[in-house]
N, C-alpha and C positions, 0 to 999 in steps of 0.2 A: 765673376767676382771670386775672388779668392777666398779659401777657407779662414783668414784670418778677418777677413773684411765682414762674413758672415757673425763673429761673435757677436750676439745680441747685447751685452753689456754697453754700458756708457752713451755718449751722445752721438746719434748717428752723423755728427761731424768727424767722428774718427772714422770713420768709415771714407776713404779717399772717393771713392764714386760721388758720391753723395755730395760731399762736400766740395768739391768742381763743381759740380751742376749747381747746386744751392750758390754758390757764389755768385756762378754766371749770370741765374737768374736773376738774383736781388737785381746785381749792377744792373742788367736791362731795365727792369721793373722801375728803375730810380730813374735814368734813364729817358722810360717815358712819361712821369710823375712829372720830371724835369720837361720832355720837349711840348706837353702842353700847354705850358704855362708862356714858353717861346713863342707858340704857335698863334695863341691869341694876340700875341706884343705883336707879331710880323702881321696878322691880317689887319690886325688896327690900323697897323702902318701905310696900308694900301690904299687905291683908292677903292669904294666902295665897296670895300670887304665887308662881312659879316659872320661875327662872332656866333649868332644863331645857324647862320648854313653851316659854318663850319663844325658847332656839336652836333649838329644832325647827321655831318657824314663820317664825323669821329665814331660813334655812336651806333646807330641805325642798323648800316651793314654787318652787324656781328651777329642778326637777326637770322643771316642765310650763311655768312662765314661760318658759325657756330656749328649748324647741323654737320658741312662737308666736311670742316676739322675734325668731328666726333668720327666721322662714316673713313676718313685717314687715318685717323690715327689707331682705327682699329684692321685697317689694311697691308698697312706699311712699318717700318722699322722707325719707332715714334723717336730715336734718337738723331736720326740722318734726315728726318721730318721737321724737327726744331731746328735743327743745324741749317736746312734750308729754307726754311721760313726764316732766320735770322739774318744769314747771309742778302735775303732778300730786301727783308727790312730795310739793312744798313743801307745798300743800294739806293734804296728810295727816299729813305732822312737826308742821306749825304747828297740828294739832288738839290736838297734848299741852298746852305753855303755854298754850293757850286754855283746857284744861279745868282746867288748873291756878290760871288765874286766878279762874274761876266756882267752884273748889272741886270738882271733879264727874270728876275722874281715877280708872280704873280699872287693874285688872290686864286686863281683858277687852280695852277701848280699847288697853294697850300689847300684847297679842295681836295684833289685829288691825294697827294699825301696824307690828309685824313680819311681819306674814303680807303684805300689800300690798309694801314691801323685797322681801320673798325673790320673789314673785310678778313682779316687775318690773327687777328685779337685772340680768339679764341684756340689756336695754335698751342699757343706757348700757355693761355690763359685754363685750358682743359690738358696739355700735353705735360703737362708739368706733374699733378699730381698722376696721370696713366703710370708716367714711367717711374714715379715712385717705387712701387713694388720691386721693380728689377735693382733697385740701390740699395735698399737696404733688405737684412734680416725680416721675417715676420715681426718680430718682437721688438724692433723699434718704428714699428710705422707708426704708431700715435705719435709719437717726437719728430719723427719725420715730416707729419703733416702739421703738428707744432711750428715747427720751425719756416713751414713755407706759409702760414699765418701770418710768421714777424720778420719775413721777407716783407711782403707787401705795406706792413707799418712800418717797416726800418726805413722800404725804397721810397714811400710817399713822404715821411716826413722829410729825409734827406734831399731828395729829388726836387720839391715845392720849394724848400729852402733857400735851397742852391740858386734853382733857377731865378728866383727871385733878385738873389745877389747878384749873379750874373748878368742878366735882364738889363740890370741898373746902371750898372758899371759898364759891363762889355759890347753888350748886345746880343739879341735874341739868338741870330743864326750861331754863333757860340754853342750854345745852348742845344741846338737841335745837330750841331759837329755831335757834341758829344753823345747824343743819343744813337748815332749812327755807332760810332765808337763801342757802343757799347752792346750793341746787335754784334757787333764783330767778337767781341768777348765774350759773350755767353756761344757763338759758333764754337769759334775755338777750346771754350771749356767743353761741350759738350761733344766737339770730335776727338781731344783727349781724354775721354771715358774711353774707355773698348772693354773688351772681355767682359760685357756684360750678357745674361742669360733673360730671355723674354721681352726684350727689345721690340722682337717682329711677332703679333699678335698672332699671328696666321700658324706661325709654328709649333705654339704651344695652346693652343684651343683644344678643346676634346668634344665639342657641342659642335661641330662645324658653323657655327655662328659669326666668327670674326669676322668674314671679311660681309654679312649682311646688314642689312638697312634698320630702321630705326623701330621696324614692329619688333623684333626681339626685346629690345629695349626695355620698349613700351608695356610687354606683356611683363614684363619682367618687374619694373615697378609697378606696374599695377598685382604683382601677386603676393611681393615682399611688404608684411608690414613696415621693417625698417624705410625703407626706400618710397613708400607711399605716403605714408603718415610723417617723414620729414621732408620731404619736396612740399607738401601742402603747406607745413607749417611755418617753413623757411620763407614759400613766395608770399606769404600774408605778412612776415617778420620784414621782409624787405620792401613790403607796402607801405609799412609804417614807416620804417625810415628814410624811405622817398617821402614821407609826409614832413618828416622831421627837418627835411633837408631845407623846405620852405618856410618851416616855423623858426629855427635856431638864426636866421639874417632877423627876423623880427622882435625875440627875445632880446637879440645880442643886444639892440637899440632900445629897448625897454628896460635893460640891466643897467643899461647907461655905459658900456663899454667899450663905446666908440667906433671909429673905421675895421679896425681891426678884430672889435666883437664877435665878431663870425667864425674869424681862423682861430680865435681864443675855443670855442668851443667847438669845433668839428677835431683840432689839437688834443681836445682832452678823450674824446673818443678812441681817436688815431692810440694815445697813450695805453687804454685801458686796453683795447687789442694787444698791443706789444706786452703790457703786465701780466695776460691770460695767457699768449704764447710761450713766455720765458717758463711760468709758472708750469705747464704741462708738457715742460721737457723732462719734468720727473720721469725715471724707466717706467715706474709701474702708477697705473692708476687705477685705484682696485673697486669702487665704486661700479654699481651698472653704467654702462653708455647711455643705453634708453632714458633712465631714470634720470641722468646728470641730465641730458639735452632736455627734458620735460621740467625739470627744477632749473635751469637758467633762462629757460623763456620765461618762467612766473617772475623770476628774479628782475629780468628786462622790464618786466612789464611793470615792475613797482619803481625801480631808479627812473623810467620816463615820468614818473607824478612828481619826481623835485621839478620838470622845468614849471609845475604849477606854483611853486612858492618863488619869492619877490627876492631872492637873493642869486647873484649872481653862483658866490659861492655853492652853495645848493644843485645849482642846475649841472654842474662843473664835476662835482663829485659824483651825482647821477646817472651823466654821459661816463663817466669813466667806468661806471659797473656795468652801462648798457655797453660800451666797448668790448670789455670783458668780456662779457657773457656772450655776446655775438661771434666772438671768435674759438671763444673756450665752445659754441657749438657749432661752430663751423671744422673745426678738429676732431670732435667726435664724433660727427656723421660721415666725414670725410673715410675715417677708420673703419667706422660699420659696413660704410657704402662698399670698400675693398674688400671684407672679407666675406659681405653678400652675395655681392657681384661675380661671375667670372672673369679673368684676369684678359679676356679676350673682347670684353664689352667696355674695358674701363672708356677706352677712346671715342666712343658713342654715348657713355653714360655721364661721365662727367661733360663732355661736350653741350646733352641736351639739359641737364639740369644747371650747368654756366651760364646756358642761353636763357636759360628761362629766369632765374636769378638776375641778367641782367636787365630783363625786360620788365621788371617788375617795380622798379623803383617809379616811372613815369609815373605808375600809376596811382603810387601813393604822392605825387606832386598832383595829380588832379583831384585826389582825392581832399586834398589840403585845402586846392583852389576852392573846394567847395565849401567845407566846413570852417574856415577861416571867416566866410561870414557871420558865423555867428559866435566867435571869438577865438583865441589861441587857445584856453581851456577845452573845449569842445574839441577842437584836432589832438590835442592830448590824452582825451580819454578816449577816443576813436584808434590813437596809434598802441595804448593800454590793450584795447580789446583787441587791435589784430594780432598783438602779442601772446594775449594771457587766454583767449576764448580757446584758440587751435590746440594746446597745450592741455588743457582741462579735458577738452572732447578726445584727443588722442593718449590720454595720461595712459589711461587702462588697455587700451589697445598694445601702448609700446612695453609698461608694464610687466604686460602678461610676456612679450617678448623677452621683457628682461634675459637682453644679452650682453655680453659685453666679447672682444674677440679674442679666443684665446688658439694658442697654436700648440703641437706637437714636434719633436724633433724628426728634421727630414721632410716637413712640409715644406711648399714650395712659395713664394712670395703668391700673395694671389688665392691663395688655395685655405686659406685659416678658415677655422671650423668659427660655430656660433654653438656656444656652449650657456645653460643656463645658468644665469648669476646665484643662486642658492642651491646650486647642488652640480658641483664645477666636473662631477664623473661621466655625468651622462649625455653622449652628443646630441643635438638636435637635429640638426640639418649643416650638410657642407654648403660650399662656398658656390655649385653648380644650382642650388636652389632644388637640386634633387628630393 
């Protein structure tokens, strides 16, 4: 990167690195928002296809993709690792409108297409924020990770939309062209970066760790309050709204809002994400990290009691704080995680806390399956507590960490100190967890 590309000022969309890659991504991210929605229209279309096999193999696989992407991406040059997971991609979306042109599409073929997805998912799903660090300055990574937030609320809203339109009008495999399309374009963005520094893990480690297995990891959150106390809190937060996910079809049809009822509210969600992302593009935000992420799960946990009141409105305005807040903490751990971490674990760390995040939703659908018997109330104050309980018990623990990350001139991406939020002179501990 160039010294002019380093100035931490403004939004790291001026920063040319950054902002090729941030493109590339969305457009993928939209992408594949867009080829799922294809995906179901095509197996419908077969004979004896199944829409259940098919999110099993969408899905599932990112259970074992996840860990080797983490255990890559801290091996290898995480730029030319995306660029070929992409290339690859495209390859394999672009085999559906092929088959479809030849006549020769299967349910089997769109199997496989989602089982390679789920297999690979976490690539670009954990590779993305790794290479962060090497894009921008220290001093804009919280907008950095801002921004790849409202990536993923820009690419789902636009992406569902479309495909939708699409779907209607053209036809699915349309739909899944462009996905391929669009694996092509985030390559191409991301082999026009160069000249970046810390790419390849292996080069810039000082722990000789990077190129190991997942114990470092492990040791490693288990020793950092940051990184321990918000992995626990986050997969209990994503229990609840795996729960959610089964209550809001039932709500929708109780509010009386019709077919539609559903995508009205998982929409206003999707919204309040994109309002917390734009909103902490601010350069500075001077508040503790710890303490914001302990005050927006309490916060979460009180906008889930509107779905308890009988107005649609209510419930609408609810989700959009629980959006909020969801994202606005998923950016600030993001940040902490970076300047906790060594920059040589990001491709294993972020990998096994993606995986586990993604595994977690199930189990707040089963959890719903169960409390739903004895009404939509009751799965509400159940998805209250996995919000607000972790929060309370971890307050004083992150608290006392009261950190938030602050950097030096001449630090290196990766490398930002953790400095105490009331008395910003005296360092605590670097970013090796020394």
């Amino acid at each position: 990167m160039t010294d002019e590309d380093r100035t931490p000022a403004g939004s790291p969309l001026t920063t040319a690195a950054f902002r090729r890659v941030w493109i590339g991504a969305t457009v993928s991210a939209a992408g594949d928002a867009a080829s799922w929605v294809a995906l179901v229209a095509l197996v419908l279309g077969r004979a004896h296809g199944s829409v259940a096999v098919l999110a099993a193999l969408y899905t599932a696989p990112v259970a074992v993709g996840g860990l080797v992407a983490g255990w890559a991406l801290d091996r290898y040059d995480r730029r030319w690792l995306l660029a070929g997971d992409s290339l690859l991609r495209a390859a394999v979306f672009a085999s559906v409108p092929l088959a479809v042109a030849l006549g020769g599409l299967s349910a089997t073929q769109l199997y496989l297409v989602a089982a390679v997805y789920g297999l690979l998912k976490m690539i670009s799903l954990a590779g993305f924020p790794a290479l962060i660090p090497s894009l921008v300055p220290p001093g804009q990574l919280m907008a950095a990770n801002a921004l790849e937030s409202a990536s993923f609320g820009i690419a789902g809203l636009v992406g569902a939309v479309g495909a939708g339109i699409v779907v209607a009008t053209a036809g699915p495999w349309y739909v899944v062209a462009f996905d391929a399309l669009s694996y092509l374009a985030f390559a191409v963005c991301l082999l026009g970066t160069r000249g970046l520094t810390g790419t390849r893990p292996e080069r810039q480690a000082t722990d000789g760790r990077s190129a190991g297995g997942l114990g470092p990891v492990l040791r490693l959150v288990a020793r950092e309050p940051v990184l321990r106390d918000t992995t626990v809190m986050f997969a209990l937060f994503n229990i609840g709204e795996g729960a959610l996910l089964v209550v809001l079809p039932r709500r929708a049809i109780e509010y009386g809002l019709g077919s539609g009822g559903y995508g009205y509210l998982v929409a206003a969600m999707t919204g309040g994400e994109l309002l917390a992302a734009l909103t902490l593009l601010r350069p500075n935000w001077r508040p503790s990290l710890t303490r914001s992420i302990v005050a927006a799960s309490l916060i979460a946990a009180g906008t889930v009691l509107a779905l308890l009141v009988p107005s649609p409105w209510a419930a609408i305005a609810g989700l959009v704080g629980l959006g909020g807040c969801a994202a606005a903490m998923t950016t600030w751990a993001q940040t902490l995680r970076m300047a906790v971490a060594p920059a040589g674990t990001h491709g294993r760390l972020f990998g096994l806390l993606r995986t586990l995040m993604q595994a977690t939703p199930p189990l707040g659908a089963g959890l719903a399956a169960l409390t739903l018997r004895h009404g939509a109330a009751v799965t509400v104050l159940a998805v209250c507590a996995l919000m607000a309980v972790p929060a309370l018990a971890f307050a004083r623990d992150l608290t006392a960490a009261g950190t938030r990350p602050e950097t030096e001139p001449g630090d290196q991406p990766g490398s930002a100190r953790l400095m105490p939020r009331d008395d910003p002179d005296q360092s605590v501990t670097s970013a090796s967890g020394a």
